[in-house]
C-alpha positions in Angstrom: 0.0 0.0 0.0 1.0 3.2 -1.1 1.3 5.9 2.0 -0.1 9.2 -0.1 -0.8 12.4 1.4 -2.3 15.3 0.4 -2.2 18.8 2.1 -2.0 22.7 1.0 0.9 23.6 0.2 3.0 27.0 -0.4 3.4 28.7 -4.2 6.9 27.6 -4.0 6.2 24.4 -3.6 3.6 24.1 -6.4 5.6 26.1 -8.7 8.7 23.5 -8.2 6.0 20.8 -9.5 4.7 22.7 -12.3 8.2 23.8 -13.5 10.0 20.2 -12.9 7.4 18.2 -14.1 4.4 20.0 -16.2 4.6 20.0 -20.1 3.8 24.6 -20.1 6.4 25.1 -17.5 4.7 28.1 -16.9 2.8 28.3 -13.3 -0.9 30.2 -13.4 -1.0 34.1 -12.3 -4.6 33.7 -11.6 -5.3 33.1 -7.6 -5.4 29.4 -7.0 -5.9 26.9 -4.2 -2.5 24.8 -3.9 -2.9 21.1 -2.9 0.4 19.4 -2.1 0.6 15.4 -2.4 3.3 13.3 -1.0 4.0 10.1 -1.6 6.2 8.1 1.5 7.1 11.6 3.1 8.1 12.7 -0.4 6.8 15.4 -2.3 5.9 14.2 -5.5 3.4 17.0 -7.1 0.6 19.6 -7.0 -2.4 19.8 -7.3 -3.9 23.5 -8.4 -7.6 24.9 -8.1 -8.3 28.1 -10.0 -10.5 29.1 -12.4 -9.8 28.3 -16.1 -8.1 30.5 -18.9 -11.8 31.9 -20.5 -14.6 32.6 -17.8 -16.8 32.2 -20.8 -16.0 28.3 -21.6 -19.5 27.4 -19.3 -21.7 29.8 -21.0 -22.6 27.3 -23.9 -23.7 24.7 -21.4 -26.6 26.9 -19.4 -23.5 26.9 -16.7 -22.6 29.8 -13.7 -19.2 30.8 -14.6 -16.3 29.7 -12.4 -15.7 31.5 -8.7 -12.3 32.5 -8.2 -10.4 30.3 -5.7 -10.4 32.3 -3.1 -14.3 32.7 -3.1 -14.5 28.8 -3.4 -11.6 28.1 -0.7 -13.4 30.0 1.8 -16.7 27.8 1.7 -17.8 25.1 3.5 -18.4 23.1 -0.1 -15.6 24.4 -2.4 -16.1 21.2 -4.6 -19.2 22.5 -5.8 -17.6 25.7 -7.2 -14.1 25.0 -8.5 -12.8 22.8 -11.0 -8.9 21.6 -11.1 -6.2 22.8 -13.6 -4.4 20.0 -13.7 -2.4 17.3 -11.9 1.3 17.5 -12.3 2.7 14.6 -10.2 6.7 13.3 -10.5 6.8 10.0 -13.0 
């Protein structure tokens, strides 16, 4: 079994992941909710909450645009409101 942990974590710590091991090498400048994960005490990748590139991608669908993170972070429910980015995780 497979001791994995996840936890926030600081912008450092998320950028290291997304410039180490995601394909853009470029981290997000929109406000974002930073998820750590750590795999046997090691950290292996982020996880990053934010609203998209285009606020407009949900319209077609009959959909509320996306909340900024740090609306979503400070509810009781933020899976309701936010959508992740993207995984970037060590291989």
């Amino acid at each position: 079994m497979v001791d994995l942990k996840l936890d926030f974590c600081t912008h450092e710590a998320a950028k290291h992941a997304v410039l180490r091991w995601h394909y853009s090498r470029a981290m997000p400048s929109a406000k974002l909710v930073r998820i750590g994960v750590w795999e046997a005490k090691r950290f292996v990748g982020a996880i990053l909450y934010g609203c998209g590139a285009n606020r407009h991608l949900s319209r077609p669908f009959g959909l509320e645009p996306p909340r900024p993170a740090s609306w979503c972070a400070s509810r009781s429910r933020p899976a309701d409101s936010i959508q992740p980015r993207s995984v970037w995780r060590s291989a």
